[in-house]
N, C-alpha and C positions, 0 to 999 in steps of 0.2 A: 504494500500500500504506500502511495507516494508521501512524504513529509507533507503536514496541513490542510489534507485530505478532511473533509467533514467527517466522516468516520473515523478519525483515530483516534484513541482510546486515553484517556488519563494517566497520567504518572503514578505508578503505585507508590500511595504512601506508607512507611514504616513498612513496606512488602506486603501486606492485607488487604482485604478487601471483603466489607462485614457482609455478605450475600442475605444473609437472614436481616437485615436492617432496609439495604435496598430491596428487597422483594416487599417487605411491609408498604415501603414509603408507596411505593406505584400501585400493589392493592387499594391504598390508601386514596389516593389520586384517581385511580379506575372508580372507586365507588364512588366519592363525590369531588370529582376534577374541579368543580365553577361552585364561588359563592354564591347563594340566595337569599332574596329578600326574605325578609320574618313573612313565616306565614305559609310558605311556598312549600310542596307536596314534592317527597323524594319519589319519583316513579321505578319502576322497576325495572334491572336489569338482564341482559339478553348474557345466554351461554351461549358460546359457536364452537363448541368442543365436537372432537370427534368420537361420537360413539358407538359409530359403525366403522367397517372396515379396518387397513393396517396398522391406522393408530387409533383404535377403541382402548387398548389401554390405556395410555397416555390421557386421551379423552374422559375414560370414564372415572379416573383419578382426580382429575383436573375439575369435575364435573362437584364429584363427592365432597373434596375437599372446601368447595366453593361451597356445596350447601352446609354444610360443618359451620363452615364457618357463620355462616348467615344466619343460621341457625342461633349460635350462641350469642352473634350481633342483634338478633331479636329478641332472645331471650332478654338481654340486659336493656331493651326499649328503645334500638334500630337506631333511625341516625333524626333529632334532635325529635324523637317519640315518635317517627314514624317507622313501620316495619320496611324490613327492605325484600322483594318481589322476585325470583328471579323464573325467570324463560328462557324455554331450554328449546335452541332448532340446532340439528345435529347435521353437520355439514358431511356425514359420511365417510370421511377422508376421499371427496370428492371436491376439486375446485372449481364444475358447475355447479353441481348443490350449493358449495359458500356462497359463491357468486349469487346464486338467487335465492338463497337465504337474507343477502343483506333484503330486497325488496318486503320480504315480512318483518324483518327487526324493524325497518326503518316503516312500514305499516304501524308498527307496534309501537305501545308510549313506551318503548325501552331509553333510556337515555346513557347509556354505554355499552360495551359488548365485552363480555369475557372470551379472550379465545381468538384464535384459533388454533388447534391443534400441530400443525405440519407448516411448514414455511409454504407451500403451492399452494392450501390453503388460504394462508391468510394472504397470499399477494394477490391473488383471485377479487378476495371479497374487499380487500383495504381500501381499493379506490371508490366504490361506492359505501363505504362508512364517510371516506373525507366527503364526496358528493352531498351527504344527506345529515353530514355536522354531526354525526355519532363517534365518541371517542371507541375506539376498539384497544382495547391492552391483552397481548398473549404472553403464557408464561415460558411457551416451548418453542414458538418458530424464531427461525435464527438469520433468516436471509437479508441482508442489507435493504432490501429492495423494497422489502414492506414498509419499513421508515422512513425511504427516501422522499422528496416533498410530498411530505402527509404530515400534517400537523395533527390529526386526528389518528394516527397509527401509535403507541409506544407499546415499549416489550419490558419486560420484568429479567431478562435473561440478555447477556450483553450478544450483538449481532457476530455472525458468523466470522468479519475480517477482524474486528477486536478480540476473539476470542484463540484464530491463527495469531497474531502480533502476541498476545499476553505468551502463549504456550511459547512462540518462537524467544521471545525475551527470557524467558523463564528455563527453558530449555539452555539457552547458552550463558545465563548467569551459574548454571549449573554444573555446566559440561565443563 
């Protein structure tokens, strides 16, 4: 990757890098990205995991753990007393399906999108989440391509050329 490349990756500090702190923060982000006026109703959230085909596991982990957690975010009275909703369209690990998945999310009062599972996945459907101003956050696809001018794409999981660069650094501070 060339030097100052939009894509390249941060200087590691002290050598670390908290993963369990950034995975929180953009969960965090993904649930309620934009401030609201007092008063204003959290609507609910779209899953676009794969829970069919070759990555059903992946999906149906990614699915579970999302309602876990919602779960116990409702239990303790959701986000400023309201429950939080989610909806589940299962893109298959097909990137026609995402792709016309986004037309019902973006039907639906979903106001983010959990997901998607597969990097051909999410590059399928990302351009209509920016299209229809829906944030989409995935925790597994990895491909440059989904973030590139999409304001409305972020990922929980660093992209594919950051993750070559950290291993190729890290490999010859090693070696």
């Amino acid at each position: 990757m060339p030097v100052g490349s939009p894509d390249e990756p941060e200087p590691l500090i002290g050598g670390t890098v908290d993963l369990g702190a950034l995975a929180t923060e953009f969960l965090i982000l993904g649930l309620d990205p934009y401030p609201r006026k007092p008063g204003a109703t959290f609507q609910p959230l779209g899953d676009a995991s794969s829970d069919e085909g070759p990555f059903a596991a992946l999906g149906t982990e990614s699915l579970t753990m999302t309602q876990l957690y919602l779960s116990d975010l409702n239990d303790a009275g959701g986000i400023d007393g309201h429950p939080v909703e989610l909806r589940v369209f299962d893109d298959k690990s097909d990137p026609a399906e995402a792709a016309a998945n986004v037309k019902a999310i973006a039907a639906s009062p979903a106001v983010a999108v959990l997901g998607h599972t597969a990097s051909a996945t999410a590059i399928a459907a990302a351009p209509g989440y920016r299209d229809a101003n829906i944030p989409m956050v995935t925790g597994h696809a990895t491909a440059n391509a989904i973030t590139e001018n999409n304001p409305y794409a972020f990922r929980t999981i660093p992209a594919a050329s950051m993750q070559a660069t950290f291993l190729a650094r890290f490999v010859r501070a090693v070696m």
